[in-house]
C-alpha positions in Angstrom: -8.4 -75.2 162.9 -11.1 -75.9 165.3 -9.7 -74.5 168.4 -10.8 -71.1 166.2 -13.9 -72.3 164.7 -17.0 -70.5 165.9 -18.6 -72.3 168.0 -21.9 -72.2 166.5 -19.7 -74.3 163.7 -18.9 -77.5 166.0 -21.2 -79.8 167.1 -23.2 -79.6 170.5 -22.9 -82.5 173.5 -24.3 -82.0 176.7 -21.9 -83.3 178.9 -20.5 -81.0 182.2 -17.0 -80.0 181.6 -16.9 -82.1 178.5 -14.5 -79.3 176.9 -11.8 -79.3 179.8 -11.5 -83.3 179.1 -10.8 -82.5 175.6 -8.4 -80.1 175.9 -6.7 -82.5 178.4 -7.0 -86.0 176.0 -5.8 -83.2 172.8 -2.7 -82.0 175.0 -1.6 -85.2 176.2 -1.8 -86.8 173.0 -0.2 -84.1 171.4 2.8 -83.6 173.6 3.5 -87.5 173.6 3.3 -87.3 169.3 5.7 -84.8 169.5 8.1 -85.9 171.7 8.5 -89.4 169.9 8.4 -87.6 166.5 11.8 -85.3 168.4 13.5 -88.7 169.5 14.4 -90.1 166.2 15.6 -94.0 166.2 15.1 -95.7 169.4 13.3 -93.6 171.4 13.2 -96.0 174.3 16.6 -96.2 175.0 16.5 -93.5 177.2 14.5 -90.4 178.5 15.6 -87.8 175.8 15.6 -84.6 177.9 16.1 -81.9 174.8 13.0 -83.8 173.1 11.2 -83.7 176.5 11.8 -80.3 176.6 11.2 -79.1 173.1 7.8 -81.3 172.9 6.5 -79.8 176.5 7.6 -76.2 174.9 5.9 -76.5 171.5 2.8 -77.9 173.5 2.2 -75.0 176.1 3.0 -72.3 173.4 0.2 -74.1 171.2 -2.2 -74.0 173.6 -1.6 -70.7 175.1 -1.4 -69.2 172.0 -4.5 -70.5 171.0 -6.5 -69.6 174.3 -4.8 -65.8 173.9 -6.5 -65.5 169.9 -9.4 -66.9 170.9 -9.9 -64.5 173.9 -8.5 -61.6 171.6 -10.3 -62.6 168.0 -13.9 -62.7 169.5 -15.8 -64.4 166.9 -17.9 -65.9 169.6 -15.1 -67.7 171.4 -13.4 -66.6 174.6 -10.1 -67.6 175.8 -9.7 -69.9 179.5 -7.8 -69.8 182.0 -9.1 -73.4 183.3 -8.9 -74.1 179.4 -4.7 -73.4 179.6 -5.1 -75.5 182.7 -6.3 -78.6 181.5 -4.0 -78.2 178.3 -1.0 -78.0 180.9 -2.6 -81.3 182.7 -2.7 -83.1 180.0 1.2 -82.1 178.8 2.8 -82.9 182.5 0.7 -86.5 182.1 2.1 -86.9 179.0 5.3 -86.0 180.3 5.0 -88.7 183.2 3.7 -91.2 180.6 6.7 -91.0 178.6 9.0 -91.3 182.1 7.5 -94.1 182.9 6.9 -96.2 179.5 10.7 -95.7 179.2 11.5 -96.9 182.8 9.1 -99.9 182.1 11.1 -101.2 178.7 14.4 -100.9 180.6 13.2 -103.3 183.0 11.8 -105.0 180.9 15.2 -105.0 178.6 17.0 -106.0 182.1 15.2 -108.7 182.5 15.5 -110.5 179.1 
């Protein structure tokens, strides 16, 4: 698990704030794997609220669980607040990316 690695065990880039948009491009994919892997068959049909639910809960626990060990194991990582933040930003996009993919195959659906 790499969110746990030490860091001087991952690789080094330069880049300003490169971690936040990490955390942000993990999160969202994540939530959005989860929440199609909760829908079962047809998982266009409709906004499934439980699986919206359950995806955006198993997403934030992750990440705050990971941020709280990391802050609490040492091991020369620290846990972020702004981390936690960018792992939310990246669940509430995926949540609005699932809203409207759905609302964009029903029209679509209407229309043929």
């Amino acid at each position: 698990m790499l969110s746990l690695a030490p860091p001087s065990d991952l690789p080094s880039i330069s880049y300003p704030h490169l971690d936040k948009i990490v955390h942000f491009i993990f999160y969202y994919i994540f939530f959005i794997l989860w929440y199609y892997a909760l829908c079962g068959p047809q998982p266009y049909k409709t906004v499934k609220k439980k699986a919206l639910f359950i995806a955006f809960a198993m997403a934030f626990t992750y990440g705050t669980v990971v941020e709280v060990l990391q802050y609490s194991m040492g091991k020369g990582r620290s846990g972020d607040v702004f981390d936690a933040l960018a792992n939310t930003a990246g669940i509430i996009c995926g949540i609005f990316t699932v809203i409207l993919w759905n609302a964009i195959n029903k029209t679509i659906k209407r229309a043929n």
